[in-house]
N, C-alpha and C positions, 0 to 999 in steps of 0.2 A: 425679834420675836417677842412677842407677849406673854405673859404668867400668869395662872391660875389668880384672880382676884386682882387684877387691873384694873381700871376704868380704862374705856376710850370712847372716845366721839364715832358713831361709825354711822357714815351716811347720812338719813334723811330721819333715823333713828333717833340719834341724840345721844348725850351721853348711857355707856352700858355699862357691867358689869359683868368681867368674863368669870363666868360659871364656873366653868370649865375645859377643858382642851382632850379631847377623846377621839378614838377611832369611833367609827360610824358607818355601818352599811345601809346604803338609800334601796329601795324596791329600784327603783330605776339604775343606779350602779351597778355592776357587778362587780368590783372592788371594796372594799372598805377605807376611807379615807379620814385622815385628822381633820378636826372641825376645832373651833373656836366655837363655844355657846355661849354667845350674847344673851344675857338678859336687861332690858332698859329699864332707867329705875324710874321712868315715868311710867313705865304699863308693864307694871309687877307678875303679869299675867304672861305676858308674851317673853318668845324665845326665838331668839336669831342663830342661825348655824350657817358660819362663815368656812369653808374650806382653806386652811391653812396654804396651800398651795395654789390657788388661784389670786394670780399676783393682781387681778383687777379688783378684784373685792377686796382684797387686805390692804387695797390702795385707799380704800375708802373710810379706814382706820387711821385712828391716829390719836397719841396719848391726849388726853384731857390738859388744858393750857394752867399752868398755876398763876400763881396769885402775881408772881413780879411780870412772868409774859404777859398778863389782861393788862395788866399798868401798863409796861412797855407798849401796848397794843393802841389803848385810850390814846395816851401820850402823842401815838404816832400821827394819829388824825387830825391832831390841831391845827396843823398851817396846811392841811392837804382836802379836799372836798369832791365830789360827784357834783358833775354839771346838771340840771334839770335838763330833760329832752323832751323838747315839745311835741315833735311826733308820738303818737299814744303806740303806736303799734312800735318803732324802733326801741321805745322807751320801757316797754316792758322787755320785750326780746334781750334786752342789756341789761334788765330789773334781775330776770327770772336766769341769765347767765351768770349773773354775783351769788345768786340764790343760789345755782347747782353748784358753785364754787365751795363755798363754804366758808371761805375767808374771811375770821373777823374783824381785819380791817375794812377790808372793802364793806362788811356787814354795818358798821356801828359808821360808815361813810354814807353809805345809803339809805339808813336811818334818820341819817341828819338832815341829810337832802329829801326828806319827805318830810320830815319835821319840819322843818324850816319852808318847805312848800305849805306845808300844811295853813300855816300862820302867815301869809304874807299880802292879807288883803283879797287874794283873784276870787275863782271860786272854789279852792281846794284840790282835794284830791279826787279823784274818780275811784268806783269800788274797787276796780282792776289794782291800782295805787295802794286802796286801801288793804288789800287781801295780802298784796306783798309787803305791805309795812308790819302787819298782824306776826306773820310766819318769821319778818325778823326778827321781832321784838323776840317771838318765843324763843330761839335760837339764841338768841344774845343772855336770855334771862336763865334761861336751861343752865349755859355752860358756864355763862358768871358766875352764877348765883349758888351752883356747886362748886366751885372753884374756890371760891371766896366766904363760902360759911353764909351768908348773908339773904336775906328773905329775897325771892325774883323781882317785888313792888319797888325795895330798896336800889335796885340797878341803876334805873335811872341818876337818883340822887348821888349818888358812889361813883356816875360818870362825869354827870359834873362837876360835882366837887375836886376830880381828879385835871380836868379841864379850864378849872374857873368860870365857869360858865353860869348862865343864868338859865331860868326856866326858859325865856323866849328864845335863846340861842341852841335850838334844837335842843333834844331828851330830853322832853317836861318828864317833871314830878312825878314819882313812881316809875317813869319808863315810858311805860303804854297811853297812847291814848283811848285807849279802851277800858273799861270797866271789866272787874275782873272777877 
């Protein structure tokens, strides 16, 4: 169970901040039940109310990664990689499956393998490629970049260096290939 003033990663949210933890009665309940209120500290504006006792949603929690698991995490990927899949349609459907996963190894795996596609001479990515490269970077830069004290641009740089890596061996400079 979670405490007043946690961080956790929940879902498609991103890193929150629990508010709070209260009983709550909905128009539509006729009960009152404990909630979790998420607040995300990317949209300071918005409030998430996760019911404590719905074990699929509270599946979808999970404490914020620190600083030595994102190293252990980097770390892991070095000798491991995602195949290119030339099928456009198989190749998303197993793109956008790592995606609902949430998993940052597999995330900062998939990123290399677009990076590295990205740069290798053919004609690049296609925007379908592109949209899903966009969503991981954020995802990756979100929870690093909280984790680790350190600006979201600076990711990039921070994975390679933990890698050895150079800018052309996937995670150019700053991270994104996007302009920010």
């Amino acid at each position: 169970m979670y405490s007043k003033g946690d961080y956790v990663n929940y879902s498609t949210q991103g890193i929150c901040e629990i508010e709070d933890i209260r009983l709550i009665r909905f128009n539509s309940d006729p009960r009152a039940r404990r909630y979790y209120i998420l607040k995300p500290v990317q949209q300071k504006n918005a409030c998430i109310y996760v019911p404590v006792d719905n074990q699929k949603l509270i599946g979808q929690m999970r404490p914020v990664l620190s600083s030595d698991e994102i190293d252990r995490i980097i770390l892991s990927i070095k000798n491991s990689k995602i195949s290119w899949i030339e099928d456009r349609k198989q190749r998303t459907s197993e793109f956008q499956s790592i995606l609902s996963r949430r998993d940052e190894k597999e995330l900062l795996q998939l990123a290399s393998c677009l990076y590295l596609k990205s740069k290798d001479g053919t004609k690049g990515l296609c925007s379908g490629d592109l949209q899903i490269l966009k969503k991981v970077e954020t995802i990756i830069e979100q929870e690093f970049s909280f984790s680790l004290k350190i600006d979201p641009q600076d990711i990039g740089t921070y994975i390679r260096q933990k890698l050895n890596l150079s800018e052309t061996n996937g995670f150019p400079k700053g991270f994104g290939i996007f302009p920010k």
